[in-house]
PDB file of N, CA, C and O in Angstrom, chain B, residues numbered from 101:
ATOM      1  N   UNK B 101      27.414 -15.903 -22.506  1.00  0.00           N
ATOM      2  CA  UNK B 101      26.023 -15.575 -22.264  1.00  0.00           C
ATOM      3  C   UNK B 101      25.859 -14.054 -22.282  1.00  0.00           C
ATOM      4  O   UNK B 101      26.590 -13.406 -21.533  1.00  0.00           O
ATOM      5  N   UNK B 102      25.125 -13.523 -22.928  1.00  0.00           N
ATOM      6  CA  UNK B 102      24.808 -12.411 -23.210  1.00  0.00           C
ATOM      7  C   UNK B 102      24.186 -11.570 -22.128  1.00  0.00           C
ATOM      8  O   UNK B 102      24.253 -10.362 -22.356  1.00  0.00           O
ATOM      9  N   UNK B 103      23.620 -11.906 -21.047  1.00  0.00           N
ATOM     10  CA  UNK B 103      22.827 -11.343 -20.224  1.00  0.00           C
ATOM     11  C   UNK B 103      23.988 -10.493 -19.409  1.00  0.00           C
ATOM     12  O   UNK B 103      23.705  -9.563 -18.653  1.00  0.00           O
ATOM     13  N   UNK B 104      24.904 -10.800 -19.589  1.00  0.00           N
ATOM     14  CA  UNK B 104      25.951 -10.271 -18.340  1.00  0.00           C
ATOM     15  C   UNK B 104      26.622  -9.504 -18.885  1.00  0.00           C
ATOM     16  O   UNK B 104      27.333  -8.806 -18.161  1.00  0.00           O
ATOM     17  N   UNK B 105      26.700  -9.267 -20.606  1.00  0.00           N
ATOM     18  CA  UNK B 105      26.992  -7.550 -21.016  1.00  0.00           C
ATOM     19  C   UNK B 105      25.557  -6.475 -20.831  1.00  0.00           C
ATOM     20  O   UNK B 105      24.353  -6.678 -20.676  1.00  0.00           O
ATOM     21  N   UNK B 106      26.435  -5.253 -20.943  1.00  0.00           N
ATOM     22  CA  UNK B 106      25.884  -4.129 -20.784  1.00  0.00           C
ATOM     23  C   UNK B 106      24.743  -3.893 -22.664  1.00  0.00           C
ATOM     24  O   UNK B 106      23.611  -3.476 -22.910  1.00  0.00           O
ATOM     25  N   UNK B 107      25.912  -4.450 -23.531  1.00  0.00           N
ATOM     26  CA  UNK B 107      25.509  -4.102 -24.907  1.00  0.00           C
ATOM     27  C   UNK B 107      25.698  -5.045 -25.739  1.00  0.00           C
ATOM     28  O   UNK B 107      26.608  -5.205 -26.553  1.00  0.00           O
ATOM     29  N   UNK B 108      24.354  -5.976 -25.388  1.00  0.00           N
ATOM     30  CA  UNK B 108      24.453  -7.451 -26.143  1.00  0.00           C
ATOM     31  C   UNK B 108      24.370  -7.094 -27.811  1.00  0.00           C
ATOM     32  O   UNK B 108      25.164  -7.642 -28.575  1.00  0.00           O
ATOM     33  N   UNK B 109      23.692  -6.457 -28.145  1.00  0.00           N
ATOM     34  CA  UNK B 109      23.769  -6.306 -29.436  1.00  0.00           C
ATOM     35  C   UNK B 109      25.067  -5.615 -30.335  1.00  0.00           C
ATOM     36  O   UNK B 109      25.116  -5.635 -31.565  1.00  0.00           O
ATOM     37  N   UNK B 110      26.218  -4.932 -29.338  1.00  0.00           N
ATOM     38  CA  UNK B 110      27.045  -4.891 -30.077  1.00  0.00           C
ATOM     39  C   UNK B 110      28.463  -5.797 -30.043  1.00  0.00           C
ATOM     40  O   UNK B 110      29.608  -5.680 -30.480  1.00  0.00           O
ATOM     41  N   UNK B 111      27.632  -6.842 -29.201  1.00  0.00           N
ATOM     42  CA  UNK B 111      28.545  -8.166 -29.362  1.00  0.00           C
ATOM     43  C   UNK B 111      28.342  -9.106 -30.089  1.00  0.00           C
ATOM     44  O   UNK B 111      29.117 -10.011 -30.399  1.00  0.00           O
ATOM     45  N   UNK B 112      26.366  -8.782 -30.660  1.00  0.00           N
ATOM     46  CA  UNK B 112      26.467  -9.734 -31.805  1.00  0.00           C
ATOM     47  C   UNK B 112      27.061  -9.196 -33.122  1.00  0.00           C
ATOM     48  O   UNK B 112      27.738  -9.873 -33.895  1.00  0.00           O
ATOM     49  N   UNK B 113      26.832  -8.299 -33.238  1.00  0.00           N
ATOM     50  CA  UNK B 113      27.578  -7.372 -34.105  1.00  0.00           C
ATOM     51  C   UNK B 113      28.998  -7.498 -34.654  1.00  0.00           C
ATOM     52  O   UNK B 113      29.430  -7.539 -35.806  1.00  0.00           O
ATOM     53  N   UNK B 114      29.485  -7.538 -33.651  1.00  0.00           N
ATOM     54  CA  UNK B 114      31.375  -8.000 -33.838  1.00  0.00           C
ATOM     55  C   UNK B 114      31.361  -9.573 -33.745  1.00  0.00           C
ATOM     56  O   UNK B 114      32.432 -10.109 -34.030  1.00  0.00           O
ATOM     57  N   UNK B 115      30.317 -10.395 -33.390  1.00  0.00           N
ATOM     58  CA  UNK B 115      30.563 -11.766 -33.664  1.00  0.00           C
ATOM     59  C   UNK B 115      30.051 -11.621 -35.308  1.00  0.00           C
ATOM     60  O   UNK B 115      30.907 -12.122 -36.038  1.00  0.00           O
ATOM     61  N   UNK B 116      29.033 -11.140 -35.980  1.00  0.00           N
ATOM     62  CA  UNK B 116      28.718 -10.775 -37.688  1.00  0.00           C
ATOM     63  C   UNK B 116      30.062 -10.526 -38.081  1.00  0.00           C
ATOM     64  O   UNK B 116      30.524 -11.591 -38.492  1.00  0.00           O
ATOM     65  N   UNK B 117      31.057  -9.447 -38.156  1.00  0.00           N
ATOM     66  CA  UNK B 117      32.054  -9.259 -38.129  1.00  0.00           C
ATOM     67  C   UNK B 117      33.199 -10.093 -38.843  1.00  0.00           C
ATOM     68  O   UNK B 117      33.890 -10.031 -39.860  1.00  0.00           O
ATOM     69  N   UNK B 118      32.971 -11.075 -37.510  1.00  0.00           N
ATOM     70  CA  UNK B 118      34.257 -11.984 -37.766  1.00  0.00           C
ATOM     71  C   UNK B 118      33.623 -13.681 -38.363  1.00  0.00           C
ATOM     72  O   UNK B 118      34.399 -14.570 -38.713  1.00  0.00           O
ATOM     73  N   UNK B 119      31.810 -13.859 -38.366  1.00  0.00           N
ATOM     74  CA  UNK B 119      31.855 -15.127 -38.916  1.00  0.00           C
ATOM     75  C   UNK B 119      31.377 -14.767 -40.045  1.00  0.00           C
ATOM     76  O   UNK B 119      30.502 -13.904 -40.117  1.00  0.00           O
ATOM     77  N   UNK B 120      31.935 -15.443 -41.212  1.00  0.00           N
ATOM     78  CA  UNK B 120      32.507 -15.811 -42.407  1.00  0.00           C
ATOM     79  C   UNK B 120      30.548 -15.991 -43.175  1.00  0.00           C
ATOM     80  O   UNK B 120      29.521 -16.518 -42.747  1.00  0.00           O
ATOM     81  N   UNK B 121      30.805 -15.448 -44.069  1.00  0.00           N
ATOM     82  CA  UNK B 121      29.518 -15.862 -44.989  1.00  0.00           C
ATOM     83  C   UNK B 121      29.422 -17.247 -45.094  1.00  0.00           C
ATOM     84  O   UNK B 121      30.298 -18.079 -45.327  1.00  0.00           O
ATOM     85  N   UNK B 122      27.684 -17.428 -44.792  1.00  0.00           N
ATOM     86  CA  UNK B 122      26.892 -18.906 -44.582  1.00  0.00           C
ATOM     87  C   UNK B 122      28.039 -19.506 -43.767  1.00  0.00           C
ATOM     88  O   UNK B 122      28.638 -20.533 -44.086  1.00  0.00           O
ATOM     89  N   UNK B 123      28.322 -18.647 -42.517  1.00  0.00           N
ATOM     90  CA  UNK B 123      28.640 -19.209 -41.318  1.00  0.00           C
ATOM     91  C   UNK B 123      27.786 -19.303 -39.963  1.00  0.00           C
ATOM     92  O   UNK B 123      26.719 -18.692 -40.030  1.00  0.00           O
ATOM     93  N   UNK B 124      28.006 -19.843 -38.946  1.00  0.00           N
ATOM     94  CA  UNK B 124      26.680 -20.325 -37.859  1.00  0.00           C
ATOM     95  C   UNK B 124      26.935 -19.852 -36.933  1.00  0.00           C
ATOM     96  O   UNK B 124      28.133 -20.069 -36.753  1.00  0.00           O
ATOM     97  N   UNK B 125      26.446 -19.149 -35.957  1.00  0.00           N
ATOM     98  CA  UNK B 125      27.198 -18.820 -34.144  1.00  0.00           C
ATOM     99  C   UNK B 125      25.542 -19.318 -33.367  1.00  0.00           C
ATOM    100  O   UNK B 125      24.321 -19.337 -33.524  1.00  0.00           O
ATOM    101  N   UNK B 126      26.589 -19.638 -32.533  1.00  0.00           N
ATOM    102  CA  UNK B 126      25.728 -20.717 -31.560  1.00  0.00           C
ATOM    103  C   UNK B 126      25.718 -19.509 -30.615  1.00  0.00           C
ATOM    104  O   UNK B 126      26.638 -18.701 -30.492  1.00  0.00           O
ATOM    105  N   UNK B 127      24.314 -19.502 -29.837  1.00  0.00           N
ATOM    106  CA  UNK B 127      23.883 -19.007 -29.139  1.00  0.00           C
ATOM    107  C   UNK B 127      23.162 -19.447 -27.338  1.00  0.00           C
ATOM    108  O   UNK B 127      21.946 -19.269 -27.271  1.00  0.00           O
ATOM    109  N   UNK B 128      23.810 -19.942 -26.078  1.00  0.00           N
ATOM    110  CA  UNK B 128      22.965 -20.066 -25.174  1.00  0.00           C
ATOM    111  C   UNK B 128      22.446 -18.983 -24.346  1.00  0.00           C
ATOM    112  O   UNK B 128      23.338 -18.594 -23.592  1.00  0.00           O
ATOM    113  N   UNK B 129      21.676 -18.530 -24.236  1.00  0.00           N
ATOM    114  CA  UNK B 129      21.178 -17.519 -23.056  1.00  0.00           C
ATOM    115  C   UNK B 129      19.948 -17.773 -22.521  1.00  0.00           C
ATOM    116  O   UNK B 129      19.158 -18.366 -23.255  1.00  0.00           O
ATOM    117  N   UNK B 130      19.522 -17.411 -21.204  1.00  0.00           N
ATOM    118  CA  UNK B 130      18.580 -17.238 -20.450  1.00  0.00           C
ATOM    119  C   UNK B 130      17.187 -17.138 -21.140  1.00  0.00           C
ATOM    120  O   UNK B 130      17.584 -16.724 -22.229  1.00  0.00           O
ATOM    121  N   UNK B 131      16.480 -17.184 -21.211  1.00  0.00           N
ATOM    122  CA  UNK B 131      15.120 -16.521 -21.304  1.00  0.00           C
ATOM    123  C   UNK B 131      14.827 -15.534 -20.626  1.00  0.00           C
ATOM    124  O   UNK B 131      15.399 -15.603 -19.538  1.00  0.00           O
ATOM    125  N   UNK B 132      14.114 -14.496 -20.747  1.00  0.00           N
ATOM    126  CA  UNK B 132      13.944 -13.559 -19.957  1.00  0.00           C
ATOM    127  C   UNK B 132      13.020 -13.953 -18.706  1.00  0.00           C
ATOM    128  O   UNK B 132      12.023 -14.616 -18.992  1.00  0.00           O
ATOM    129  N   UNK B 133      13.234 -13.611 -17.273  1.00  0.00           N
ATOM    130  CA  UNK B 133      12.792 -14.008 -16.168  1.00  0.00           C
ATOM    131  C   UNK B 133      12.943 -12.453 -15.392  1.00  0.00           C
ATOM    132  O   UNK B 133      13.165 -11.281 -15.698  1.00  0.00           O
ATOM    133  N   UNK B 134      12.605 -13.469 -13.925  1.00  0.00           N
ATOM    134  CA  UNK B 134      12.172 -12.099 -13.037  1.00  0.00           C
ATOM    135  C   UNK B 134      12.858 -12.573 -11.453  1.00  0.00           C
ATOM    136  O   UNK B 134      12.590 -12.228 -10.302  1.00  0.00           O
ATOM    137  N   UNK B 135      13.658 -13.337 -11.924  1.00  0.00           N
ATOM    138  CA  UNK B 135      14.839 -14.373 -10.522  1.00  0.00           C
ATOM    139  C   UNK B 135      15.994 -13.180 -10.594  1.00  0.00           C
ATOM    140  O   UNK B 135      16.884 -13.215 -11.444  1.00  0.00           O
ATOM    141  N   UNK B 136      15.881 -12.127  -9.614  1.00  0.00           N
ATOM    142  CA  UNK B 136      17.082 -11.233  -9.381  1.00  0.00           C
ATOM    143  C   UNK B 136      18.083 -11.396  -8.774  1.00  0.00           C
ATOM    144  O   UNK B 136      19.105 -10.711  -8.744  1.00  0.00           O
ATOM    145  N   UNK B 137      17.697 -12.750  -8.025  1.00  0.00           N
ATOM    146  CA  UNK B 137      19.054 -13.227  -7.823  1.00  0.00           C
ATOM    147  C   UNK B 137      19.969 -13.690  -8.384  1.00  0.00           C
ATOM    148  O   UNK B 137      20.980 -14.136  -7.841  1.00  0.00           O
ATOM    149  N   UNK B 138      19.678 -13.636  -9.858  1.00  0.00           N
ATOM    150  CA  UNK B 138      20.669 -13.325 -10.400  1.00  0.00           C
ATOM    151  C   UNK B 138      21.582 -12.094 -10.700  1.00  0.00           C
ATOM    152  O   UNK B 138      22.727 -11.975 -11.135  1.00  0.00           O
ATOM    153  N   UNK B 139      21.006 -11.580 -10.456  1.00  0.00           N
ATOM    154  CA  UNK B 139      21.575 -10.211 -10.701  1.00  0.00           C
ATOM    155  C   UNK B 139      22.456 -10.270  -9.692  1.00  0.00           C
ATOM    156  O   UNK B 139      23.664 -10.233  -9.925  1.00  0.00           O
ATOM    157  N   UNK B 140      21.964 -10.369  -8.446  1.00  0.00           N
ATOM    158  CA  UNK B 140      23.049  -9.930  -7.094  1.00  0.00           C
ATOM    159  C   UNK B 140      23.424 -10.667  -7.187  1.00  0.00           C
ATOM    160  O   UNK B 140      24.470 -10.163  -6.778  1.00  0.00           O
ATOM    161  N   UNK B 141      23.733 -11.777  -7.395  1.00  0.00           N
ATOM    162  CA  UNK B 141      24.435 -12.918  -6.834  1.00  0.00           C
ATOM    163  C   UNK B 141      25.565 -13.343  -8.136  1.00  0.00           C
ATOM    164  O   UNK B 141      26.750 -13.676  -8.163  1.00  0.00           O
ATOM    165  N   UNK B 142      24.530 -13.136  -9.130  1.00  0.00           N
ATOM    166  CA  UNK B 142      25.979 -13.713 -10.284  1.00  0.00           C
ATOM    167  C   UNK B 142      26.584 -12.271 -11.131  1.00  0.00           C
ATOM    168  O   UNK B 142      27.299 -12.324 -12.132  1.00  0.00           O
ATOM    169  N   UNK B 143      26.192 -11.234 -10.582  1.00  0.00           N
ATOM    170  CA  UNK B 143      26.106  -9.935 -11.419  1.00  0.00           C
ATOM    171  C   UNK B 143      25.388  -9.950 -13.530  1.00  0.00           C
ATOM    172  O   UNK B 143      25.660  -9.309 -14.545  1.00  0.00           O
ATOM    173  N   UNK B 144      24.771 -10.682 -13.292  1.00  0.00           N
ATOM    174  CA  UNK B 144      23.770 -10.365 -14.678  1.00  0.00           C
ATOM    175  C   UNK B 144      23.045  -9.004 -14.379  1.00  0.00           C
ATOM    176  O   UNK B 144      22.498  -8.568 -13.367  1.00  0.00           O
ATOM    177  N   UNK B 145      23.315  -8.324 -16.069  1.00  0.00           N
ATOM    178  CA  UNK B 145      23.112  -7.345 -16.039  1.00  0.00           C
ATOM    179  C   UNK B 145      21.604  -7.443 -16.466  1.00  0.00           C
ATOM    180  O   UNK B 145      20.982  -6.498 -15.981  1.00  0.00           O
ATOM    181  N   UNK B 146      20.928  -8.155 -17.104  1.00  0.00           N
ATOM    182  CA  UNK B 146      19.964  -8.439 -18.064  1.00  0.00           C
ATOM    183  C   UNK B 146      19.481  -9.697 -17.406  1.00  0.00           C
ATOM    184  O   UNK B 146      20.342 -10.539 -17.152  1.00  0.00           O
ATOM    185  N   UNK B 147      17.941 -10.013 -17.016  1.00  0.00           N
ATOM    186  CA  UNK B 147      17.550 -10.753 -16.818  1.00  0.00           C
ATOM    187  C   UNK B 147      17.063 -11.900 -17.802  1.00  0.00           C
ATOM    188  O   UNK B 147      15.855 -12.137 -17.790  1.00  0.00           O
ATOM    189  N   UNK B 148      17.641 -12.426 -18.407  1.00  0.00           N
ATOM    190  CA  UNK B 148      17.792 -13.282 -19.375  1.00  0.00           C
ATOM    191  C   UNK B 148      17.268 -11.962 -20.860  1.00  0.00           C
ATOM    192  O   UNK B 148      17.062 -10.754 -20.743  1.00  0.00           O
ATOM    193  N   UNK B 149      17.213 -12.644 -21.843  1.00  0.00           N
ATOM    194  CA  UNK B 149      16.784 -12.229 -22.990  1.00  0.00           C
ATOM    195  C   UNK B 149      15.609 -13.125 -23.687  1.00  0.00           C
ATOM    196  O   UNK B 149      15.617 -14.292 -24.076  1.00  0.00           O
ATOM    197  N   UNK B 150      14.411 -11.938 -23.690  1.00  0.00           N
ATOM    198  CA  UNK B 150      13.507 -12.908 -24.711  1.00  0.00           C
ATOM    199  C   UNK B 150      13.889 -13.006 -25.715  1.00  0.00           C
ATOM    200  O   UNK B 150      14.785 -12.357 -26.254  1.00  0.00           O
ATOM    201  N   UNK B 151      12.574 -14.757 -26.567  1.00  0.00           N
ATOM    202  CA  UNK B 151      12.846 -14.777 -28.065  1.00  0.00           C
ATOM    203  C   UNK B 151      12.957 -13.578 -28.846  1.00  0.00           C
ATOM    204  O   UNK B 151      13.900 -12.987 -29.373  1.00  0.00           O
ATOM    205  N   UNK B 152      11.585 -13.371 -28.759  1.00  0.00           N
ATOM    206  CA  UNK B 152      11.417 -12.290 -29.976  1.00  0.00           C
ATOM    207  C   UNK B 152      13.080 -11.167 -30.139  1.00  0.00           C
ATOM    208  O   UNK B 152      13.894 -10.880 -31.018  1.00  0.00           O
ATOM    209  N   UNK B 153      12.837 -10.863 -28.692  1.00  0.00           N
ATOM    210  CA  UNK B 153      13.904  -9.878 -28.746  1.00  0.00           C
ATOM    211  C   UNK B 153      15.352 -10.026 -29.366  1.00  0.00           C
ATOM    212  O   UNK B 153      15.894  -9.012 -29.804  1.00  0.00           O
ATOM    213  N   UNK B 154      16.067 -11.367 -29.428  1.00  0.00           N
ATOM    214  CA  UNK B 154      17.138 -12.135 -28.920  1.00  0.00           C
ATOM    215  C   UNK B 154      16.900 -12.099 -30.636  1.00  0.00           C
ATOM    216  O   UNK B 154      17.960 -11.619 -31.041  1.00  0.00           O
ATOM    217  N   UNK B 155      15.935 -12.400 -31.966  1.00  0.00           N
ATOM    218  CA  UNK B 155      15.692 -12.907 -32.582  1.00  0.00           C
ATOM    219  C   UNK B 155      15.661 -10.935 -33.418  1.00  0.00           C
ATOM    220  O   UNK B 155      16.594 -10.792 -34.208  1.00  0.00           O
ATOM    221  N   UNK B 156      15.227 -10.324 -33.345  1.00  0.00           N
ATOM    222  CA  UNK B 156      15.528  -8.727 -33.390  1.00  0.00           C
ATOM    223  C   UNK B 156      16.993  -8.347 -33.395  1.00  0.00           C
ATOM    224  O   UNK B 156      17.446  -7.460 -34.117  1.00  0.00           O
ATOM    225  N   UNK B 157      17.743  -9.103 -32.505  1.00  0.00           N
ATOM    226  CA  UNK B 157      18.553  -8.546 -32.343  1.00  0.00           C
ATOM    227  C   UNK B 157      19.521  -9.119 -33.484  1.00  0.00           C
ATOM    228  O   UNK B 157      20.288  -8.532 -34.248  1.00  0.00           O
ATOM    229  N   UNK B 158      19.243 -10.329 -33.345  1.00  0.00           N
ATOM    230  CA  UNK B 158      20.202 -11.306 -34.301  1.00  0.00           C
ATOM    231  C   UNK B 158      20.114 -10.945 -35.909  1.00  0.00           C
ATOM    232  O   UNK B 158      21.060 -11.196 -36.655  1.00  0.00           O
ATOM    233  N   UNK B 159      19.000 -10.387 -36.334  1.00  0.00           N
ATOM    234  CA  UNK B 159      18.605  -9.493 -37.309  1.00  0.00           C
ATOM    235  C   UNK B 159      19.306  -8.576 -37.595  1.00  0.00           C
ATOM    236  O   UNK B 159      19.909  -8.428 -38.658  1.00  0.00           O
ATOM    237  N   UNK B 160      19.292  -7.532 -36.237  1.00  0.00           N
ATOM    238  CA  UNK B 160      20.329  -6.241 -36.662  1.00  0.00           C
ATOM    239  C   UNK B 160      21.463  -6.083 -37.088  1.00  0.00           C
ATOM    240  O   UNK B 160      21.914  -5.164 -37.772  1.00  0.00           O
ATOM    241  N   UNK B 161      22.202  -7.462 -36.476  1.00  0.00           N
ATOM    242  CA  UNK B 161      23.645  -7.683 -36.541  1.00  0.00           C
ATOM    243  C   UNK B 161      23.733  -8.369 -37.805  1.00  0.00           C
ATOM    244  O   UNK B 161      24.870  -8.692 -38.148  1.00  0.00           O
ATOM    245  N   UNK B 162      22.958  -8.604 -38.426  1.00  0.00           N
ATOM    246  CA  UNK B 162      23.157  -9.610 -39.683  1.00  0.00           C
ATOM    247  C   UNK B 162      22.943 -10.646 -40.045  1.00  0.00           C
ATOM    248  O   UNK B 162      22.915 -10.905 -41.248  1.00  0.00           O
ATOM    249  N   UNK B 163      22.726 -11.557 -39.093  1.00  0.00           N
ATOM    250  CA  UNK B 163      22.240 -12.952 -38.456  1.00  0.00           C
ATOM    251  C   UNK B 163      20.574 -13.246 -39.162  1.00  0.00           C
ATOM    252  O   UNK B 163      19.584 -12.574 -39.450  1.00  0.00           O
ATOM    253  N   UNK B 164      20.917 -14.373 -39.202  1.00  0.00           N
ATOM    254  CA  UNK B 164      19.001 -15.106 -39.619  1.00  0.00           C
ATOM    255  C   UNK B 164      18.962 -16.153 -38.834  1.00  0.00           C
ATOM    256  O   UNK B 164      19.763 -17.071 -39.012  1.00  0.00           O
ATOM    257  N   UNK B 165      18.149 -16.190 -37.966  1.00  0.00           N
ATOM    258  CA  UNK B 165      17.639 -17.235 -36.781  1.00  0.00           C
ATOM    259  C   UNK B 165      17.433 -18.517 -37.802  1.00  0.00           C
ATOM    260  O   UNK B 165      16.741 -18.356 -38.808  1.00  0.00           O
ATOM    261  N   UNK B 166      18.089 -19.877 -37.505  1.00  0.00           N
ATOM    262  CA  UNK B 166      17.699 -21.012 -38.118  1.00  0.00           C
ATOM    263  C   UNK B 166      17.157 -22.090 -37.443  1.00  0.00           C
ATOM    264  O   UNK B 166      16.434 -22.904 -38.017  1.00  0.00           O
ATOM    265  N   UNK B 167      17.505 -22.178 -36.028  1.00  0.00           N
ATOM    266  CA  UNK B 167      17.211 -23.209 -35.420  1.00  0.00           C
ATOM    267  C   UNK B 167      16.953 -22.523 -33.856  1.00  0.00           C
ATOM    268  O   UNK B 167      17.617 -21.493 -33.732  1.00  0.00           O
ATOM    269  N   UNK B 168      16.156 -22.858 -32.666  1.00  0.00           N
ATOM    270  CA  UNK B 168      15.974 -22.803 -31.349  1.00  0.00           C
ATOM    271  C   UNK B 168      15.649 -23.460 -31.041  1.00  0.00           C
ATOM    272  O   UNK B 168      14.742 -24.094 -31.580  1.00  0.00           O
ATOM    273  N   UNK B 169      16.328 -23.812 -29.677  1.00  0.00           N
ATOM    274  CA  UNK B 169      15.776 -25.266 -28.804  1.00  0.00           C
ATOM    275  C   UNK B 169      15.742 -24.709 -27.506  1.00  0.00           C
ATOM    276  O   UNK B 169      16.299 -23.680 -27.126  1.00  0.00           O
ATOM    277  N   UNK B 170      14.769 -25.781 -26.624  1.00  0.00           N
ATOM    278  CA  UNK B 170      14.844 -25.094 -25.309  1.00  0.00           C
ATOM    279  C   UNK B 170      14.795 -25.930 -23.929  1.00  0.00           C
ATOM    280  O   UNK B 170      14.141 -26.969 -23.842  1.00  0.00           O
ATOM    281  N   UNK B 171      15.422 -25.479 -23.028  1.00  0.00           N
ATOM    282  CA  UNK B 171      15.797 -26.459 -21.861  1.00  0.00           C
ATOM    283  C   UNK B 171      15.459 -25.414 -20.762  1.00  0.00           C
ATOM    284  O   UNK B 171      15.614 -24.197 -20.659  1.00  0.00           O
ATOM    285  N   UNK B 172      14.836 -26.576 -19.843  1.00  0.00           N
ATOM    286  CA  UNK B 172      14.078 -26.085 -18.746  1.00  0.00           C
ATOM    287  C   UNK B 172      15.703 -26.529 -17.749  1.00  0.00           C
ATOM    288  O   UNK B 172      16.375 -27.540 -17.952  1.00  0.00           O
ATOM    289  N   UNK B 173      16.025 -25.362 -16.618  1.00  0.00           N
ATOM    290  CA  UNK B 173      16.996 -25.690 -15.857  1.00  0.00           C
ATOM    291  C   UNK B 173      16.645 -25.531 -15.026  1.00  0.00           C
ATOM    292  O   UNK B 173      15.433 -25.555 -14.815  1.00  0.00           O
ATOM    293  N   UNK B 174      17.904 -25.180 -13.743  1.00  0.00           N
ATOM    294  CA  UNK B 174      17.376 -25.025 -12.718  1.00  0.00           C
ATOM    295  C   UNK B 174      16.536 -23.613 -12.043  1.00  0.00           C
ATOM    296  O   UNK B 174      16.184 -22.724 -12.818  1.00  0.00           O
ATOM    297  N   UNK B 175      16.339 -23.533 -11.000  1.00  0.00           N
ATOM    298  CA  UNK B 175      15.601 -22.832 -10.462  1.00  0.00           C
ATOM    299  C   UNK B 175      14.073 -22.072 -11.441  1.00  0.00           C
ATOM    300  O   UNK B 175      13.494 -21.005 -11.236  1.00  0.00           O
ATOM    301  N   UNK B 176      13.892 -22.811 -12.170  1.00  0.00           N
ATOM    302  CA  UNK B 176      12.750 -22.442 -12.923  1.00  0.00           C
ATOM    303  C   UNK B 176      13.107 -21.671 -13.967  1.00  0.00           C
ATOM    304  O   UNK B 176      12.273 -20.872 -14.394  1.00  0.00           O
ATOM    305  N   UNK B 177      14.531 -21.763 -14.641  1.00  0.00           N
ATOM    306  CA  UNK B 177      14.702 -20.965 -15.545  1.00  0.00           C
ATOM    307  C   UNK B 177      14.942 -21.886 -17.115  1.00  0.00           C
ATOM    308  O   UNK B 177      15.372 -23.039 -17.128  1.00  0.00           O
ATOM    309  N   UNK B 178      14.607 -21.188 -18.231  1.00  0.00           N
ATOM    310  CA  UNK B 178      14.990 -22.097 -19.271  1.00  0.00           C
ATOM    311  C   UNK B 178      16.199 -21.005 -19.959  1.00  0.00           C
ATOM    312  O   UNK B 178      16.439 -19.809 -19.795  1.00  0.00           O
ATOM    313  N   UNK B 179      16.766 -22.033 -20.755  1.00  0.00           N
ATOM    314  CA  UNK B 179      17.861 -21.698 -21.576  1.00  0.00           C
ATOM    315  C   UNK B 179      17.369 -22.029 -22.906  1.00  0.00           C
ATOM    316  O   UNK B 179      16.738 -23.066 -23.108  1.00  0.00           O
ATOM    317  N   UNK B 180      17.589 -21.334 -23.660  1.00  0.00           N
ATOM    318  CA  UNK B 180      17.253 -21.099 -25.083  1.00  0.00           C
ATOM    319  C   UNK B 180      18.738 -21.053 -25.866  1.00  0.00           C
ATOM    320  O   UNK B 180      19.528 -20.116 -25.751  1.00  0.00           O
ATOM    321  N   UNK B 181      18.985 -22.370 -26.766  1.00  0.00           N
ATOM    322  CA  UNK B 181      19.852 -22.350 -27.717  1.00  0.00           C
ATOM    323  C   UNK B 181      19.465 -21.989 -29.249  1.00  0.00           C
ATOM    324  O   UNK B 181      18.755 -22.680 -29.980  1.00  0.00           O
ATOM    325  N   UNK B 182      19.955 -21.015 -29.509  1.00  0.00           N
ATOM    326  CA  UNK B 182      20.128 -20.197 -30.952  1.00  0.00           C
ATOM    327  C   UNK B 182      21.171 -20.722 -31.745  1.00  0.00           C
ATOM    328  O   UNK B 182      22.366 -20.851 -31.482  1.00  0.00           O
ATOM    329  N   UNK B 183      20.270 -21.118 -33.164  1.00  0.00           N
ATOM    330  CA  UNK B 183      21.806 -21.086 -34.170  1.00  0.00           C
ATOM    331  C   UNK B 183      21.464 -20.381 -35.026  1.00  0.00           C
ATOM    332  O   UNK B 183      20.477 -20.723 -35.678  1.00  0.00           O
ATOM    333  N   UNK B 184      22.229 -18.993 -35.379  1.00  0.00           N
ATOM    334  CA  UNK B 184      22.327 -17.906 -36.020  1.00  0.00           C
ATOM    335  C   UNK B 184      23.251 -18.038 -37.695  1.00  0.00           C
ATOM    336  O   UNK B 184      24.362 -18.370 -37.280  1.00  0.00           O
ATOM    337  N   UNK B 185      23.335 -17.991 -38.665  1.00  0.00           N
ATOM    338  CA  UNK B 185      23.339 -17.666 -39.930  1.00  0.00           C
ATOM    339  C   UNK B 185      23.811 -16.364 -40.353  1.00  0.00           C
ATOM    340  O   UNK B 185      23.382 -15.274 -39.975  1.00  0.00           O
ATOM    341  N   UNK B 186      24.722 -16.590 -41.162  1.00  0.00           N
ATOM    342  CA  UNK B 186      25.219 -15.272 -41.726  1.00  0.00           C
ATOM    343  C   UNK B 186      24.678 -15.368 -43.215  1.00  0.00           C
ATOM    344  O   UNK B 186      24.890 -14.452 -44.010  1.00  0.00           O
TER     345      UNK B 186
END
């Protein structure tokens, strides 16, 4: 989960890297929220990541967004699964 680096985008970056042309990386992370208890409590650095943003980012690194799905969890938070494209 991406929220808990400092520099998510240069981890998608080195995941571009290493997956293979018209290859896929699966993506779960947070949605962006405003529950800081995550932060203190699980040390997330990043309070989830929005689409748009998450979808920017996957861009920079090389990636083409193909698929998102989304699940409502607990404490009022959803999780957003990405499948990314090289």
């Amino acid at each position: 989960m991406l929220h808990h680096l400092s520099h998510p985008l240069s981890a998608l970056q080195e995941a571009a890297r290493i997956v293979s042309d018209d290859g896929s990386l699966i993506i779960a992370e947070f949605d962006s929220h405003d529950n800081e208890l995550l932060r203190s409590d699980y040390g997330d650095r990043l309070l989830g990541i929005g689409r748009d943003e998450m979808e920017q980012m996957l861009g920079k690194a090389g990636f083409r967004l193909d698929k998102v799905e989304e699940f409502s969890v607990n404490m009022g938070l959803t999780v957003i699964l990405y499948r990314a494209v090289r």
